[in-house]
C-alpha positions in Angstrom: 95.6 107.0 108.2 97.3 104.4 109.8 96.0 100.8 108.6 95.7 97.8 111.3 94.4 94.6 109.2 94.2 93.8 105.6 92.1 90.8 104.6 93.3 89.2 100.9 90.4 87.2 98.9 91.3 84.5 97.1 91.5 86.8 93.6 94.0 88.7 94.8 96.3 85.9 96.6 96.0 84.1 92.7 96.8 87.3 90.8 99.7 88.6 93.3 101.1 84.7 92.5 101.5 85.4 88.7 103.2 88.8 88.9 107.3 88.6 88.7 109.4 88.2 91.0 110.2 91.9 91.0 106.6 92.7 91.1 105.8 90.7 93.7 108.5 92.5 96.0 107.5 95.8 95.0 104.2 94.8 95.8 105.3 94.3 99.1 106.9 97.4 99.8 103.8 99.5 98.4 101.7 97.6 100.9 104.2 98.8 103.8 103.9 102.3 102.4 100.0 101.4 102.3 99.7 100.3 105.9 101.4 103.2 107.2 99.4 105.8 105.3 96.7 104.5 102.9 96.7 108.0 101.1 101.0 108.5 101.0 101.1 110.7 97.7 103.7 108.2 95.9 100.6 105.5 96.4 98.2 107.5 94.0 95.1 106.2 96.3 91.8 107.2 94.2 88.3 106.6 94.3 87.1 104.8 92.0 83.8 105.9 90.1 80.8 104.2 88.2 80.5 100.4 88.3 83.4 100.3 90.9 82.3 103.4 93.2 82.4 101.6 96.0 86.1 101.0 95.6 89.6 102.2 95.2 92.7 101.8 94.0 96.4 102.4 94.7 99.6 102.1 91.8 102.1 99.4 92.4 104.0 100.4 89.2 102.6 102.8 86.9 101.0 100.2 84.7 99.8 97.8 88.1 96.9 98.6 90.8 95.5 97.3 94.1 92.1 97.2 94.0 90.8 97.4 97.7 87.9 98.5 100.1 87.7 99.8 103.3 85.7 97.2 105.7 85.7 100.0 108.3 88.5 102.9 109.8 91.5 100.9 109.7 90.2 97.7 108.3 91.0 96.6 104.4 90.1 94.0 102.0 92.4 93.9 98.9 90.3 91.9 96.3 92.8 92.0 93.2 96.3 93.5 92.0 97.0 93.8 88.5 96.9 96.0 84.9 94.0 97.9 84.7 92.1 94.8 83.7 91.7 94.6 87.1 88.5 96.9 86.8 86.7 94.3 84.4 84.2 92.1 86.2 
């Protein structure tokens, strides 16, 4: 599924800003990857369950996630990237 806009809230702008500089650009390249196909298999895309079941998540290194939801089709808001802390309110 081929993704045409991604929104960013503030949250996610502030946490993409304190990853490193490595990070940062592998960030980047997953969300290339991302916008192409939201579910590419090296992305790991997953619903998430419980408290978060409205959203889901893609790896950005094994330890880092995108947490995101789907406004409509094609149309994404990424609300935060980071550790799995990232699933704490």
């Amino acid at each position: 599924m081929k993704i045409s806009k991604i929104h960013y809230t503030s949250r996610f702008i502030k946490d993409f800003k304190k990853l490193s500089k490595e990070k940062q650009k592998l960030a980047i390249e997953r969300e290339r990857l991302f916008r192409k196909n939201c579910f590419d298999s090296q992305l790991k895309t997953h619903k998430l369950t419980g408290s978060l079941k409205d959203y889901w998540a893609f790896s950005v290194t094994y330890s880092d996630r995108v947490l995101f939801g789907f406004i409509n089709g094609n149309e994404i808001i990424f609300y935060k990237i980071g550790t799995h802390e990232i699933y704490k309110p």
